[in-house]
C-alpha positions in Angstrom: 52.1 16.9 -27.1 54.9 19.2 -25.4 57.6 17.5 -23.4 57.7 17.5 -19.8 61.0 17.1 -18.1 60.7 15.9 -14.6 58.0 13.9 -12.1 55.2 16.6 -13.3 52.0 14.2 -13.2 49.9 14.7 -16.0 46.4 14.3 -16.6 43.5 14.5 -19.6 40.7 16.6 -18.8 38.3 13.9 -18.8 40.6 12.5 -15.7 39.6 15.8 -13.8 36.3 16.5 -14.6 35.0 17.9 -10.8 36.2 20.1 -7.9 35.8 17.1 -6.3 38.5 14.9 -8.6 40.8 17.8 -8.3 40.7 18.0 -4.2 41.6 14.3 -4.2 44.9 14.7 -6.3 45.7 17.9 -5.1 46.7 16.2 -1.2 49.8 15.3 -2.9 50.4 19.1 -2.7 52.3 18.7 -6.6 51.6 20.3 -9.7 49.3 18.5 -11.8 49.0 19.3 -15.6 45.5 19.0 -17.0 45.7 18.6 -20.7 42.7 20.2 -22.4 40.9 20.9 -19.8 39.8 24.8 -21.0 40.0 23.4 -24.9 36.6 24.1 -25.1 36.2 27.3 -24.4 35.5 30.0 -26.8 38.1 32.6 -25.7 40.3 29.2 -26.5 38.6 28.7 -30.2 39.0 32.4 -31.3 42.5 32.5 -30.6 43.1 29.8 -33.2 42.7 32.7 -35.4 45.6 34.4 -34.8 46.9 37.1 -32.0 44.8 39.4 -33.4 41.4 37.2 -33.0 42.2 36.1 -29.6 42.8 39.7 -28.3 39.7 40.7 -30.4 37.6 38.5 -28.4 38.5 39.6 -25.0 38.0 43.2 -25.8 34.5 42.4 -26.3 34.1 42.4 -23.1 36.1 45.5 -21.6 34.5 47.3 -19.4 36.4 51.1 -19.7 37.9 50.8 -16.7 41.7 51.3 -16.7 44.4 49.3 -14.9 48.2 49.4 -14.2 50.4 47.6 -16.4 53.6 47.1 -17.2 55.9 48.4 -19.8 59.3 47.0 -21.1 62.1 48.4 -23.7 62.7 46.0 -26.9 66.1 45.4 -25.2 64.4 43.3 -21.9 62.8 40.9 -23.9 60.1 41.1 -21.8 61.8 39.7 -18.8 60.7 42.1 -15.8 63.1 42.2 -12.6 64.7 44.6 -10.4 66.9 47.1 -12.0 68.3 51.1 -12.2 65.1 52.4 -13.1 61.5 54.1 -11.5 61.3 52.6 -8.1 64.4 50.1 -8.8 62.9 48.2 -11.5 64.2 47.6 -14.9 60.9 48.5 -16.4 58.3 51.2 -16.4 54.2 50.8 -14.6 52.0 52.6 -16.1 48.1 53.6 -15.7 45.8 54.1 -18.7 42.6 52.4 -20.3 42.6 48.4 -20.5 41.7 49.3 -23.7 45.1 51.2 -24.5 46.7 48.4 -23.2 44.9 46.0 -24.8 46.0 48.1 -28.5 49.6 48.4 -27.0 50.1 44.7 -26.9 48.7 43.9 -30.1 50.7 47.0 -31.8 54.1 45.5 -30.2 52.9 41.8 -31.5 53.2 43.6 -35.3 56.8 44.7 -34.3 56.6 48.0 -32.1 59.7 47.1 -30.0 58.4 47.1 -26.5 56.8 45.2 -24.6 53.5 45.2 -22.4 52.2 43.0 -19.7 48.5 43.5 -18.2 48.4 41.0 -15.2 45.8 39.5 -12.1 42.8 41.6 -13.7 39.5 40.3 -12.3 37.3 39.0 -15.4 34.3 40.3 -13.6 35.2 43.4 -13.0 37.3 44.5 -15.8 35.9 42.3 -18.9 32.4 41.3 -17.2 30.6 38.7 -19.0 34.0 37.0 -20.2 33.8 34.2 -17.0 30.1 33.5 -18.2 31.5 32.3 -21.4 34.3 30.2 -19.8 33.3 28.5 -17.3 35.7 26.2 -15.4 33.7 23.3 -13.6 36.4 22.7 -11.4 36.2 25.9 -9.6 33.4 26.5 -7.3 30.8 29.2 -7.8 33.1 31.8 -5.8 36.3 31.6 -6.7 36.6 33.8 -9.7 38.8 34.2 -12.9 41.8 36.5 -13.4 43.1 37.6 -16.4 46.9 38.1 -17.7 47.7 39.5 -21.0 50.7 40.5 -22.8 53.4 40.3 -25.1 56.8 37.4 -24.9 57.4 38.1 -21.5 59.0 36.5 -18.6 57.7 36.3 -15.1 60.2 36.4 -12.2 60.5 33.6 -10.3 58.0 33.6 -6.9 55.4 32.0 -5.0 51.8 32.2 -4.0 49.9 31.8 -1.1 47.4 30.5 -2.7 46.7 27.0 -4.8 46.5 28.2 -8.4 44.8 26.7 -11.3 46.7 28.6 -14.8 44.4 27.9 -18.1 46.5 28.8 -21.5 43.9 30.7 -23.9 46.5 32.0 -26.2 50.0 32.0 -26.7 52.0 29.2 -25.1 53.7 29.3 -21.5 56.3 27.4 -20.1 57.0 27.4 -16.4 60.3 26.4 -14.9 59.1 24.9 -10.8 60.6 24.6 -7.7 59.8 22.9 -4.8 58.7 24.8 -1.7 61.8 23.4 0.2 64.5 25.0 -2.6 63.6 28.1 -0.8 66.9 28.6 1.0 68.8 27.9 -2.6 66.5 30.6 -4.5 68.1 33.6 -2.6 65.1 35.6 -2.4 64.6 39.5 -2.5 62.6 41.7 -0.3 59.3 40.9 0.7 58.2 44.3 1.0 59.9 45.9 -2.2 58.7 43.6 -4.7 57.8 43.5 -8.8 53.9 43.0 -7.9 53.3 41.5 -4.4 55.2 38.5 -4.2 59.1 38.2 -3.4 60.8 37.0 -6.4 64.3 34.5 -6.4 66.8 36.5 -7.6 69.0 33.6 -8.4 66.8 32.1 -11.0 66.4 35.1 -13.3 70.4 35.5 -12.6 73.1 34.2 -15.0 74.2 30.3 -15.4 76.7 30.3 -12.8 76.4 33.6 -10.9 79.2 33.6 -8.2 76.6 35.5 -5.9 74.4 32.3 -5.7 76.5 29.5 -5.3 73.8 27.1 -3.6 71.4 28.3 -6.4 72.8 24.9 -8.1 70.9 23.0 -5.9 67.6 24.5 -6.6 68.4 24.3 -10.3 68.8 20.5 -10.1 65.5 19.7 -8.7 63.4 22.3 -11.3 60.8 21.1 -13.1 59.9 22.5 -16.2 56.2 22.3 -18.2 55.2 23.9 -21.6 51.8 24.7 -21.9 49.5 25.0 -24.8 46.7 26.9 -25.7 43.7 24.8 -23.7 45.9 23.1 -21.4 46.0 24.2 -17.6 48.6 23.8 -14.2 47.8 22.8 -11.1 50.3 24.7 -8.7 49.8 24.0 -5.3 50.6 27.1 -2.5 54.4 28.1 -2.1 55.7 26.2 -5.1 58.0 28.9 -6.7 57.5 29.3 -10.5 58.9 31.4 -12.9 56.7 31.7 -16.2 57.6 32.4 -19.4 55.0 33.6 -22.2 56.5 32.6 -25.7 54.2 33.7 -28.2 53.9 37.8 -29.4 50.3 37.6 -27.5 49.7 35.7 -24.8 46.5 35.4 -22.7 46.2 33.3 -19.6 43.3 32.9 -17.2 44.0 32.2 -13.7 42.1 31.2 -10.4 43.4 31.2 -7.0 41.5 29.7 -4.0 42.8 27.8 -0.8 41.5 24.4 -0.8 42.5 23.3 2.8 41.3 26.4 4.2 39.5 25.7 7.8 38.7 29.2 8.5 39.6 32.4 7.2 43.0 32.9 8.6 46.0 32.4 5.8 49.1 30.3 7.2 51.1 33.5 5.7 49.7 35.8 8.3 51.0 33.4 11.1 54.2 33.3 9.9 54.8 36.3 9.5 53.5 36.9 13.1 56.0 34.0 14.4 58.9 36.5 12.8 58.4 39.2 14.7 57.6 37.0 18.0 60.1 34.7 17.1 63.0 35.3 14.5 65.5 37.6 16.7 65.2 35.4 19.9 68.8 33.7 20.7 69.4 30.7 18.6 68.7 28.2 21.5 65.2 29.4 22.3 64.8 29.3 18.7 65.2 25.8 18.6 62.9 25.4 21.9 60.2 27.1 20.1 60.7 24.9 16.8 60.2 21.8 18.8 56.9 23.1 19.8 55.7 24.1 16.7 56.6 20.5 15.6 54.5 19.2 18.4 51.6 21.3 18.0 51.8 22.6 14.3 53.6 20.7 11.9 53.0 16.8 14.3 54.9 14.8 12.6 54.5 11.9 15.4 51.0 12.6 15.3 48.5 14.5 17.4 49.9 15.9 20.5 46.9 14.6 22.7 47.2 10.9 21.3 47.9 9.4 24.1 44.4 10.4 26.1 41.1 10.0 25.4 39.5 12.6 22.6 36.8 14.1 24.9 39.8 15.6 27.2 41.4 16.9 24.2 39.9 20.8 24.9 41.2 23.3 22.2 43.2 20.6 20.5 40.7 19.0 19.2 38.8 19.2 15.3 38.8 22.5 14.0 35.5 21.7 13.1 33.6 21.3 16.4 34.2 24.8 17.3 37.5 24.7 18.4 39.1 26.9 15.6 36.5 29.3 16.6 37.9 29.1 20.6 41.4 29.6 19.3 41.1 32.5 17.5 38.9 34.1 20.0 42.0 33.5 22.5 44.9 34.6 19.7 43.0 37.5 19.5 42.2 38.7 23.2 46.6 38.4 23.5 47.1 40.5 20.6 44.6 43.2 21.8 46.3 42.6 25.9 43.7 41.7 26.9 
């Protein structure tokens, strides 16, 4: 079994056997690895035959669409970041066939010299029928596979929004973690000029000992770092940052991402990036008036603001569930249309 370095809890499939089993560990809000847990499936199997087999299998099931992907020089090593090139990146994104693609990375595994990344490619759109066959039992019905494929490769550093469940069918992976709190330590880029979506930490994919990032040792203390193998999965719970590495010439990974605290369909991410515009230029001091409030009502770390009177005169502020989220948003947004 690979080594983990750090407080990474770890788990055998049989442990987490339900969407249920995984709900219950996942309040911690800390990655959880799940040994085995797609070791069954037969995406898993054929790639015990080689790079070849494994990419074999999943181009049974292409559908002809085409896709963007990602294209490296031999001299990146796979790792894509910002750089002097199209768009300020240090590699090149190209549109094609997933089939191309699909031939690309498996001509580069022989020795081609580039690299190629395919990434976040929904299994039921592009390679329908390829869920049916794996099936995790700790998703529910409608939260729905993604696929990443691609040469050695490493993924900048960044975070998602979403809890994530990674499955390792081919390949190995090994992801380097930080805390959600390390964020001021990461020295993050844009996060509207990004690699695909997320901002990325441009301290972690930086040098050892980078003068531009000199609180970046703090972040590097607390990382956590995981190796996966084929048939083994990670739990990453939202706004963890990760960087991922794919080892192997081929690599294939299958991912889901759901929220599993969700009490309606507004994201947290939307309402902070509302509070920024509302919020983040006001003098200092009303900035810290309007922190204390969000403490109070948001984050309540001394409990529920309306504690100290009885629960049917608790209005708006009481559960979500009884119709109140519903009240809420109807009033957040009658102020954002003026009304």
């Amino acid at each position: 079994m690979a080594q983990v370095d750090g407080p990474i809890d770890e788990r055998d499939a049989q442990e987490v056997d339900s969407a249920e089993a995984l709900g219950r560990l996942a309040q911690a809000c800390r990655p959880i690895v799940v040994r085995g847990l797609c070791g069954q499936w037969p995406a898993v199997g054929a790639g015990t035959g080689g790079a070849a087999a494994a990419l074999a299998y999943v181009s049974r099931f292409d559908g002809g669409l085409s896709a963007e992907y990602f294209v490296g020089d031999a001299d990146l090593c796979g790792r894509y970041h910002y750089g002097e090139g199209p768009g300020g990146f240090n590699f090149a994104r190209q549109n094609g066939p997933t089939s191309v693609a699909l031939a690309r990375i498996g001509a580069n595994a022989e020795g081609a010299g580039e690299t190629c990344y395919l990434g976040s490619l929904p299994a039921d759109v592009y390679f329908p029928g390829f869920a049916q066959e794996n099936d995790c039992a700790l998703m529910a019905p409608h939260v729905r596979p993604r696929l990443w494929l691609g040469n050695a490769s490493t993924v900048a550093c960044h975070y998602d929004t979403y809890d994530n469940l990674a499955c390792v069918v081919a390949g190995r992976r090994r992801f380097t973690l930080y805390p959600p709190d390390a964020i001021g330590d990461l020295y993050v880029g844009p996060i509207d000029h990004t690699l695909s979506g997320q901002p990325i930490s441009l301290a972690a994919g930086a040098a050892e000992g980078d003068a531009r990032f000199p609180r970046f040792a703090a972040a590097r203390a607390r990382a956590l770092h995981v190796e996966l193998t084929p048939g083994d999965a990670l739990y990453l719970p939202k706004l963890w940052w990760h960087q991922v590495e794919a080892i192997d010439p081929v690599n294939i990974l299958v991912n889901y991402w759901w929220d599993g605290f969700a009490a309606g369909p507004d994201a947290p991410h939307s309402a902070m990036l509302l509070a920024m515009i509302a919020i983040a230029e006001r003098p200092a001091a009303e900035r810290a008036a309007w922190r204390a409030w969000f403490d109070h009502y948001v984050f309540r770390p001394d409990g529920h603001p309306l504690a100290h009177m009885p629960e049917e005169r608790h209005g708006v502020l009481g559960p979500l569930g009884k119709g109140n989220y519903g009240r809420i948003r109807a009033l957040v947004m009658r102020m954002l249309r003026g009304g």
